[in-house]
C-alpha positions as CSV (number, residue, x, y, z in Angstrom):
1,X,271.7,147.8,156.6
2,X,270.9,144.3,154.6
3,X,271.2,142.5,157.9
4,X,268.5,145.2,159.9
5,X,266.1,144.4,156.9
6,X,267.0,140.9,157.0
7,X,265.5,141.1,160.2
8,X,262.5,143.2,159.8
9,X,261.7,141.0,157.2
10,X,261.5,138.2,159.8
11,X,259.5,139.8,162.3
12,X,257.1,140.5,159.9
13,X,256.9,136.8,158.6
14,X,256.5,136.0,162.7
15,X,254.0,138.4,163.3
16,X,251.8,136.9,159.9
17,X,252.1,133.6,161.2
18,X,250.9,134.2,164.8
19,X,248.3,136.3,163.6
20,X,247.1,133.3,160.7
21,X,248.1,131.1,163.8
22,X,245.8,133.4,166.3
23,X,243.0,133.6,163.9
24,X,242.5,129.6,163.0
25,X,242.0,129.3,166.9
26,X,239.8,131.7,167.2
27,X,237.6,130.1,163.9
28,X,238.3,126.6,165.5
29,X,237.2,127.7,169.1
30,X,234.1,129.6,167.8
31,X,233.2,125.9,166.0
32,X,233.5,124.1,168.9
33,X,231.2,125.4,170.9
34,X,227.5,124.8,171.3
35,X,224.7,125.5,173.2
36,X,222.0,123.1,173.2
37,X,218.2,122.5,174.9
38,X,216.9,119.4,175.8
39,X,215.1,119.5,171.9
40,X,218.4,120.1,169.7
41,X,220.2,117.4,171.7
42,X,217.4,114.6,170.6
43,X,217.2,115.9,166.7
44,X,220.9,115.4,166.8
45,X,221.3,112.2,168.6
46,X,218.1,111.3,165.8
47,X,220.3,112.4,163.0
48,X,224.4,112.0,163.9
49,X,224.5,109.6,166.8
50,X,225.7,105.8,165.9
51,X,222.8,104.5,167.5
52,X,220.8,105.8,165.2
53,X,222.9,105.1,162.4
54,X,222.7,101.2,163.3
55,X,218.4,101.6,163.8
56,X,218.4,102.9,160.2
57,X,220.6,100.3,158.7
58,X,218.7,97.7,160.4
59,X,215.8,99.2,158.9
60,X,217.2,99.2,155.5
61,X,217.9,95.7,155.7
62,X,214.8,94.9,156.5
63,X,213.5,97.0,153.6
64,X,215.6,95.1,150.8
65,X,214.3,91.8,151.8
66,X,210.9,93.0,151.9
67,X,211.9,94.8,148.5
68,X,213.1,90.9,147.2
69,X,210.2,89.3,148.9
70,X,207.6,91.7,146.3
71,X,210.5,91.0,143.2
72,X,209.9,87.9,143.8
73,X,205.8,87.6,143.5
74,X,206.6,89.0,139.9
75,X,207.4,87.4,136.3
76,X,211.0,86.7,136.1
77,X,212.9,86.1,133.0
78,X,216.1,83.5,133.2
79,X,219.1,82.7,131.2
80,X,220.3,79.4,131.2
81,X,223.3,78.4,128.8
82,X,226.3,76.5,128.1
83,X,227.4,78.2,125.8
84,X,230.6,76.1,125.3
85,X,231.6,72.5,126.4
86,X,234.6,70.4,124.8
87,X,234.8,66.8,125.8
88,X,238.0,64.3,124.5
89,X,238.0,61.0,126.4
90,X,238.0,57.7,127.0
91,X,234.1,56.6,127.9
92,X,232.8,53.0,128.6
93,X,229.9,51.7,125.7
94,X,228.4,48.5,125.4
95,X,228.8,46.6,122.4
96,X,225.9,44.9,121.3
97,X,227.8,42.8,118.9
98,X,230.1,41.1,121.3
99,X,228.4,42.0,124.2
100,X,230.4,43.3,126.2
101,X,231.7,46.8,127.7
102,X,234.4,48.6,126.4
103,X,236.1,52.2,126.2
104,X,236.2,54.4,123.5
105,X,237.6,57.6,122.3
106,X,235.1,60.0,122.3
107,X,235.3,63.8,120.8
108,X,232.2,66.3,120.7
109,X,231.7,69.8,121.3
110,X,228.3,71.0,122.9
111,X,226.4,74.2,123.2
112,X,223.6,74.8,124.8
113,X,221.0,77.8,126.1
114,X,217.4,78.0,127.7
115,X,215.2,81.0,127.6
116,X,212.8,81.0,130.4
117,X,210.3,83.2,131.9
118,X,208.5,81.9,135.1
119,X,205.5,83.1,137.6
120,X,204.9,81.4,141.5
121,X,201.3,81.2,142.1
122,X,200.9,81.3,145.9
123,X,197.3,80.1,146.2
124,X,198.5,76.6,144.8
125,X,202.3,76.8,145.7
126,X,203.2,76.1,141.7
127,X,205.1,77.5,139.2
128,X,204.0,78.5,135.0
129,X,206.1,78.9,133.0
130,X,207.6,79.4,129.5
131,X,210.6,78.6,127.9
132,X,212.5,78.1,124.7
133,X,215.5,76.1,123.9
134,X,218.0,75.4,121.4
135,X,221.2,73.0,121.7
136,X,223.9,71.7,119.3
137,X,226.6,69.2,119.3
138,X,229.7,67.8,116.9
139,X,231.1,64.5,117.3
140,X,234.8,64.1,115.5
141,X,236.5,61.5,114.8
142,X,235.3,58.6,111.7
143,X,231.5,59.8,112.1
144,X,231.9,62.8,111.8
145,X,228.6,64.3,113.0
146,X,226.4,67.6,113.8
147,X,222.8,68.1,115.1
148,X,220.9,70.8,116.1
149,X,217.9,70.1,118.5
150,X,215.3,73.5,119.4
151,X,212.1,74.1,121.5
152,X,210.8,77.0,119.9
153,X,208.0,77.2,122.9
154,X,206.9,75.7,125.8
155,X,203.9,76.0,128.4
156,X,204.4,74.1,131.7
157,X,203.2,73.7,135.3
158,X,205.1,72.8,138.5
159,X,203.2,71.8,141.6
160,X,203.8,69.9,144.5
161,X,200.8,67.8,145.6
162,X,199.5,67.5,149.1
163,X,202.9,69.3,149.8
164,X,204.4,72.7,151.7
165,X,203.1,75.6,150.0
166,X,206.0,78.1,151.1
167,X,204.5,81.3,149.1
168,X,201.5,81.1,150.8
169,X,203.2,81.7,154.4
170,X,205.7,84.1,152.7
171,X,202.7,85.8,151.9
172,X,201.5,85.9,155.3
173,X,204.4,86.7,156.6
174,X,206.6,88.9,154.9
175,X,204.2,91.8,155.1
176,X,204.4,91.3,159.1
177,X,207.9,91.7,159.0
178,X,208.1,94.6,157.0
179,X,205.8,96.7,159.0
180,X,207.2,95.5,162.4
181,X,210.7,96.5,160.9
182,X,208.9,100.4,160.3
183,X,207.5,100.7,164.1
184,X,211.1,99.5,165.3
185,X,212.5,101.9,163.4
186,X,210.5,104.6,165.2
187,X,211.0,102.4,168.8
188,X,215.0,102.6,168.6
189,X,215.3,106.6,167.5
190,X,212.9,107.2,170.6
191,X,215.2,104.7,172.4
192,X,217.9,106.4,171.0
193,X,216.0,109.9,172.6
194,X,215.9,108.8,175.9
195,X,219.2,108.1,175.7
196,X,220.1,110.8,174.8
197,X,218.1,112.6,177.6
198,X,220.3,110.8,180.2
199,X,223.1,112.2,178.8
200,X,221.6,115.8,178.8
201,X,220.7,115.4,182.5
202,X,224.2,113.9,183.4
203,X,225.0,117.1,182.0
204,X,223.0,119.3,183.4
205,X,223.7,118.0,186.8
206,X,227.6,118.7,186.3
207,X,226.9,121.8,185.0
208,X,224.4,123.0,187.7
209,X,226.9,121.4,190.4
210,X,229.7,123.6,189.0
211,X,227.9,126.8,188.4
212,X,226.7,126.2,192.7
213,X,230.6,125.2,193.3
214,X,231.6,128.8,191.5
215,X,229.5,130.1,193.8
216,X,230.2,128.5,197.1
217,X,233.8,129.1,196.3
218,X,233.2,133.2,195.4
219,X,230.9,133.3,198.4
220,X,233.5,131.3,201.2
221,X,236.1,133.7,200.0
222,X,234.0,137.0,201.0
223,X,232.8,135.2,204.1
224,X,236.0,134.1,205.3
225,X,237.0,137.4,205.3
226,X,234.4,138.6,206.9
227,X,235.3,136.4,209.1
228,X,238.5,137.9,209.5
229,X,237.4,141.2,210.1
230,X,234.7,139.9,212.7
231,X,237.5,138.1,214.0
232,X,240.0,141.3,214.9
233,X,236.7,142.6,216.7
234,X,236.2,139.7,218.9
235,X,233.0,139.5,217.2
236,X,233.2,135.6,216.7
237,X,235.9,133.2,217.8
238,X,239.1,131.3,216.7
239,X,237.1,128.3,216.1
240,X,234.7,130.1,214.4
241,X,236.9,131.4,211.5
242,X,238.9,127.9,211.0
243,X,235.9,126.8,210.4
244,X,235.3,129.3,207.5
245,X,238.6,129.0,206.9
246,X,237.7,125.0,206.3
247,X,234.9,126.1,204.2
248,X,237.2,127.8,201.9
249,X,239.3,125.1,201.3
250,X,236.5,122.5,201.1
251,X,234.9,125.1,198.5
252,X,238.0,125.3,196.2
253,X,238.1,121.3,196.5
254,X,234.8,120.9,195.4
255,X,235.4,122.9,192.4
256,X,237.9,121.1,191.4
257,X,236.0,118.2,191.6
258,X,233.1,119.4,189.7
259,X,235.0,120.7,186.7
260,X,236.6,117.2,186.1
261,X,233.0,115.6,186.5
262,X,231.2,118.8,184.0
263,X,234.4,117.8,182.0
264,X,233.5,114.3,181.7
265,X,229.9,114.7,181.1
266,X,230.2,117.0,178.5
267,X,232.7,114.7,176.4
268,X,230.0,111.8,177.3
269,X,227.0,113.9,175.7
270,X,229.6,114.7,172.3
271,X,230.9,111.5,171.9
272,X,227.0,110.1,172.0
273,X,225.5,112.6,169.9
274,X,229.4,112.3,167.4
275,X,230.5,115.9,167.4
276,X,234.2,116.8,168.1
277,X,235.4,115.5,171.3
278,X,236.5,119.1,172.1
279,X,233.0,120.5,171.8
280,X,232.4,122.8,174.4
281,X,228.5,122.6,175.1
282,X,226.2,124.6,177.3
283,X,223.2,123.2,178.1
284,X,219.2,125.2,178.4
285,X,217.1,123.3,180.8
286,X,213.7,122.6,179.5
287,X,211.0,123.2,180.8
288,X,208.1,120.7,181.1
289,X,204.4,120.4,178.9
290,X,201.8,121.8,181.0
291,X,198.3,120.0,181.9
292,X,199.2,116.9,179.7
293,X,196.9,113.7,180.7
294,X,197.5,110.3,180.0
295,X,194.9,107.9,180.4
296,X,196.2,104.3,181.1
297,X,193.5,102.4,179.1
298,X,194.2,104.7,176.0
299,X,197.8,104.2,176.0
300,X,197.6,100.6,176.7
301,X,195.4,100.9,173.4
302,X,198.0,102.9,171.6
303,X,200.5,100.3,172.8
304,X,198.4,97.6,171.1
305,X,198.2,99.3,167.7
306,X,202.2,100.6,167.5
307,X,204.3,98.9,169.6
308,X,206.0,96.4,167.7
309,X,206.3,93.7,170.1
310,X,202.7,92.6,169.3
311,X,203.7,92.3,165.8
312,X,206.9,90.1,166.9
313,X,204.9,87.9,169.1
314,X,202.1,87.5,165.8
315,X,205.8,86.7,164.0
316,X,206.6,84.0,165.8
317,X,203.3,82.6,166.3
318,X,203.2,82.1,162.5
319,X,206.2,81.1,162.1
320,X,205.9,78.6,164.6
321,X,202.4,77.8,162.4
322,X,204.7,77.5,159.4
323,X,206.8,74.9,160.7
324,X,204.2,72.8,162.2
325,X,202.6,73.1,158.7
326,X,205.6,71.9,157.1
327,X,206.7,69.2,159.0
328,X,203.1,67.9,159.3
329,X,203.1,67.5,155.3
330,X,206.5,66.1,155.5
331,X,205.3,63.3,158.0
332,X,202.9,62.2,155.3
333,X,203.2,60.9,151.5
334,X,204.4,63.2,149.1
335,X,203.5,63.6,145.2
336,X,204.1,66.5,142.2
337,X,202.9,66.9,139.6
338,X,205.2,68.6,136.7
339,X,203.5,68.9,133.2
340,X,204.4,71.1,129.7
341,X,203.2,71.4,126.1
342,X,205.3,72.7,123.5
343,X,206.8,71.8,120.0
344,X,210.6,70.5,119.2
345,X,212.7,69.6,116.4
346,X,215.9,68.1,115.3
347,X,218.4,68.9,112.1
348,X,221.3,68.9,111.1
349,X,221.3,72.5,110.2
350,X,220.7,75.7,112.0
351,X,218.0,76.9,109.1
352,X,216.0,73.4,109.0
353,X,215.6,73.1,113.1
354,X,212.4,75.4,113.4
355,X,211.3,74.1,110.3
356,X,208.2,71.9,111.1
357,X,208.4,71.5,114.8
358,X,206.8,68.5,116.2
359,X,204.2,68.4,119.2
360,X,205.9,67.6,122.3
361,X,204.0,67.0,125.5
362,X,205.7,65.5,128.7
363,X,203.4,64.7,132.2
364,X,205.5,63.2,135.2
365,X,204.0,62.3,138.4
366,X,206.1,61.6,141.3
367,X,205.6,59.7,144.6
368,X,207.5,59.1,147.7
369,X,205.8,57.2,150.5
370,X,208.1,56.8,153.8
371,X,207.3,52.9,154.8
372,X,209.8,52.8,158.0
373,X,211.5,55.6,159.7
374,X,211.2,54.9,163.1
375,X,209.3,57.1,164.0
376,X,211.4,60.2,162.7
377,X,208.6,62.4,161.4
378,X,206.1,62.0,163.9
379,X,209.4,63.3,166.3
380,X,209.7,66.4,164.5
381,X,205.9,66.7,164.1
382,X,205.4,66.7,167.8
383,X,208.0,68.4,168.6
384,X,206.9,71.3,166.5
385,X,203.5,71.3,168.3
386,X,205.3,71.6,171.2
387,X,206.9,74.7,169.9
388,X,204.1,76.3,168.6
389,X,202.8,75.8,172.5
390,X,205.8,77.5,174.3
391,X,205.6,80.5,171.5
392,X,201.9,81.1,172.1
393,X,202.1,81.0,175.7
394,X,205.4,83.0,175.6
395,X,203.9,85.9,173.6
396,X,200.8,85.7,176.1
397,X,203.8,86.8,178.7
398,X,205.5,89.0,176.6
399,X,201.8,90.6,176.1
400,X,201.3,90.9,179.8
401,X,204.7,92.4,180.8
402,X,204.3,95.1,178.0
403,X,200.8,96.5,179.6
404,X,202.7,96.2,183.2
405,X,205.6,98.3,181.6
406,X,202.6,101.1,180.1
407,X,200.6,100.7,183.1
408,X,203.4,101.8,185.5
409,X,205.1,104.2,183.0
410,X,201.7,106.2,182.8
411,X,201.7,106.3,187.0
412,X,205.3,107.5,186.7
413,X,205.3,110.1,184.7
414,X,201.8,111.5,186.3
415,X,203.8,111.5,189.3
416,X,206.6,113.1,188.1
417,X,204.4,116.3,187.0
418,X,203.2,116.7,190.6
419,X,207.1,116.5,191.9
420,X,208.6,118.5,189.2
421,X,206.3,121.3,190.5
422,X,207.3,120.5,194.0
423,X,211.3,120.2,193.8
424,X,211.2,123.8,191.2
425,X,208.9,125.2,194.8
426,X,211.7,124.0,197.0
427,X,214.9,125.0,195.0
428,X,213.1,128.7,195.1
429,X,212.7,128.7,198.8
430,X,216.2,127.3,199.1
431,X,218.1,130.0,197.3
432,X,215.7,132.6,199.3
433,X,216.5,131.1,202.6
434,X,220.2,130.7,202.0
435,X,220.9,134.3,201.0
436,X,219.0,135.7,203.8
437,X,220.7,133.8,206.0
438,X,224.5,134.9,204.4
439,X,222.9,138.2,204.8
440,X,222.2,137.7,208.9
441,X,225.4,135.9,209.2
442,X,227.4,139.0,207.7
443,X,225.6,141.3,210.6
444,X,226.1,139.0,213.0
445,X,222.5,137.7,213.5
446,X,223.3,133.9,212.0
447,X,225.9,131.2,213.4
448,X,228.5,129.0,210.9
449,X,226.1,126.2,211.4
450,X,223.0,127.8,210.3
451,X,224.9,129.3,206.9
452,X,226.2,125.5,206.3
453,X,222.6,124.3,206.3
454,X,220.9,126.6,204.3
455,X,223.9,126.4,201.5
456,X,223.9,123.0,201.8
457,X,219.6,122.4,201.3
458,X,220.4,124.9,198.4
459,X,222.6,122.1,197.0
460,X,220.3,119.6,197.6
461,X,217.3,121.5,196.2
462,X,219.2,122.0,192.8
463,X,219.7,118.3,192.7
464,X,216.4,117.0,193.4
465,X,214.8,119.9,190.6
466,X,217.6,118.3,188.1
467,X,216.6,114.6,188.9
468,X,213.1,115.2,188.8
469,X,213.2,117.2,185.6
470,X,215.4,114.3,184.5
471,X,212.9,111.4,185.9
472,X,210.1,113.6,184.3
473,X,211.3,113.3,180.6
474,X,212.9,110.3,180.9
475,X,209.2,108.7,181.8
476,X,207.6,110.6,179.0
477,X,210.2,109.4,176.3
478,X,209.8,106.0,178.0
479,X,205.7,106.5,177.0
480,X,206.6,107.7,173.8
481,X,208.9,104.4,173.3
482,X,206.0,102.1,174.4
483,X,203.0,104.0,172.6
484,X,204.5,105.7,169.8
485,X,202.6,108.2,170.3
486,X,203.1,112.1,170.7
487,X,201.2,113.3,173.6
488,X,202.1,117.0,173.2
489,X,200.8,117.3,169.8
490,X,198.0,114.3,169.9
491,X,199.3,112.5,166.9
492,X,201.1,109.0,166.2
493,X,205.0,109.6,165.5
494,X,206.2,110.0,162.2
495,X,209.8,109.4,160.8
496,X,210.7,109.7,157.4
497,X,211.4,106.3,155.8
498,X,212.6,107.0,153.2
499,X,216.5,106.8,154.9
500,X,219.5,106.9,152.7
């Protein structure tokens, strides 16, 4: 009796766990599978895929430095300090009494710390600013000995004369950068959407090839035994039915075939757009934007105002400025100019230091004047004239290939909307053509040969509407990449820039 419950018990416990078991594949097979139109697959690729993770992050990048470059045009406010420094050593002196040098013990402790708030000014190149100080130092030993030394304020200038004035191109150039970083943040998630569109096709293609190897493998079967049956009533030949006999194999061949290759494509299009590698996906076709007209000298003007490339070619051209400006001042003298007021004092106590603070005023003028350098600095000043040459003339190239690319992208994709119509015509008079001749071959109206051709223009007719749907979007992502510009809604593209 204990051992028949003992066992009841267990089948119970057995059936709960293949149903738990039963249900968590049924949850987990529900999850992974998804059916997706040529839309979804680009907002996900936009959203999930690591190319897109990568354009963002590059665009963040380039936002902090722009971020740095604007900290950096404000007041900043500096510590400077020491705030402990113990010295006990031997140190050389000169002894004015024997004179001579000799070493002698030395003991001190020193503190110091500086206070300073600063601006650049970028019409000039110079630096304000203002600052307070306060130091202190003990000598041990037989003179004992401790001073206090303060600048309770000072107002000063730092400028380099006749020099580089780096904020001034910063100025220039910074901005550039940023807003070049924005449009090629837009560029690589439409680069990132055509991408993603060859994926989709790749798909689409396996999956259409499939769904017409299903087919041709359902429809050999019945024919073949036809076939037969024709066959017993010497209505066609031996030769005849290995022939269908031949299709059949080649049929069941071909579906093999084609569910490895939907098998590949579909792990292709998850692992792109990073869902579960065991997503099952089943693919809408799209259908195409009617009556929409691009007119090459409009997008070659949209290309002009969005495409970032002209910004990176106006980037290097100034850059290239920059560096000819630089080494052109660096060829010649150089001079600054460094000059503060303020007040300072020195006791022996921390109370008396900011008592009565005397005027302090310091000017310094420096000089350097190369006299030989054999001819260094003209080198590098010619030889960044040269470069300024090759970047102009490079971004005059760079210029022309981009309106060759727009040029022929517009005359693609207006072609692709007249062959799209075309290869949709044909892959309806295919399918028409091949079941009405299955239908003459089955009363006996229609050879083997004729039956192979039509199934096999049907094929080819699927194919050539896939590719030219594929070669029709591909061109109009391609336009969107170049313009950055949405055709269908008759609007610049917008992202959201604010990415996390």
């Amino acid at each position: 009796m204990k051992y028949t419950r003992k066992m009841k018990y267990t089948r119970l416990l057995l059936l709960f766990a293949v149903m738990v078991r039963f249900g968590l594949t049924t949850v987990s097979a529900q999850q992974s599978e998804i059916t997706l139109d040529l839309q979804r697959t680009v907002e996900l690729a936009n959203d999930s895929s690591l190319s897109a993770f990568r354009a963002k992050n590059m665009y963040m990048a380039s936002y902090w430095a722009y971020r740095s470059y604007r900290a950096a045009r404000l007041p900043s406010l500096t510590l400077y300090t020491t705030p402990l420094r113990y010295n006990r050593d031997f140190t050389r002196r000169y002894d004015s009494g024997q004179n001579i040098d000799v070493y002698r013990r030395q003991q001190s402790l020193y503190s110091y710390g500086n206070l300073a708030a600063q601006q650049n000014f970028d019409l000039t190149g110079g630096t304000f600013f203002v600052d307070t100080e306060l130091g202190y130092i003990r000598n041990f030993g037989d003179q004992a000995r401790a001073q206090f030394s303060s600048v309770p304020i000072r107002v000063g200038y730092r400028q380099d004369l006749l020099g580089y004035n780096r904020f001034k191109w910063e100025k220039k150039i910074e901005p550039l950068k940023f807003e070049r970083a924005k449009k090629e943040l837009i560029v690589n998630l439409e680069a990132t959407a055509e991408t993603a569109s060859g994926y989709f096709f790749d798909l689409a293609m396996a999956q259409a090839e499939y769904e017409l190897a299903v087919e041709n493998q359902r429809n050999s079967e019945r024919l073949y035994q036809i076939g037969e049956e024709r066959q017993k009533i010497a209505s066609i030949g031996q030769s005849e039915l290995l022939t269908l006999k031949l299709d059949r194999v080649n049929a069941r061949n071909s579906l093999q075939n084609a569910e490895i290759q939907l098998k590949r494509a579909m792990f292709a299009l998850a692992a792109y757009l990073n869902l579960d590698k065991n997503t099952r996906i089943t693919l809408q076709l799209p259908d195409y934007p009617k009556d929409i007209l691009v007119d090459v000298d409009n997008a070659l003007m949209l290309a002009k105002e969005n495409n970032p490339r002209y910004l990176e070619n106006k980037q290097r051209v100034l850059e290239s400025r920059q560096t000819l400006d630089r080494t052109r001042r660096e060829s010649l003298f150089s001079a600054g100019l460094s000059a503060s007021v303020g007040f300072n004092q020195v006791a022996s106590t921390f109370r008396d230091v900011f008592r009565h603070p005397l005027e302090q005023d310091i000017l310094a003028v420096t000089l350097t004047v190369p006299i030989v350098d054999w001819g260094v600095r003209k080198g590098r000043y010619n030889m960044a004239k040269n470069n300024l040459n090759i970047t102009e003339l490079s971004a005059q190239e760079n210029e022309i290939r981009l309106e060759e690319d727009v040029i022929m992208t517009v005359g693609d994709f207006s072609v692709q909307q007249q062959m799209i119509r075309s290869a949709e015509e044909a892959m309806e008079l295919a399918k028409l053509a091949q079941d009405q001749t299955q239908e003459r071959f089955i009363i006996g109206k229609a050879d083997i040969n004729s039956l192979t051709l039509s199934t096999n223009r049907r094929q080819q007719a699927q194919r050539n509407y896939i590719s030219a749907l594929r070669n029709y979007w591909q061109s109009y992502f391609k336009l969107r990449r170049l313009t950055l510009y949405d055709f269908e809604k008759n609007r610049p593209i917008e992202v959201d820039f604010n990415v996390k």
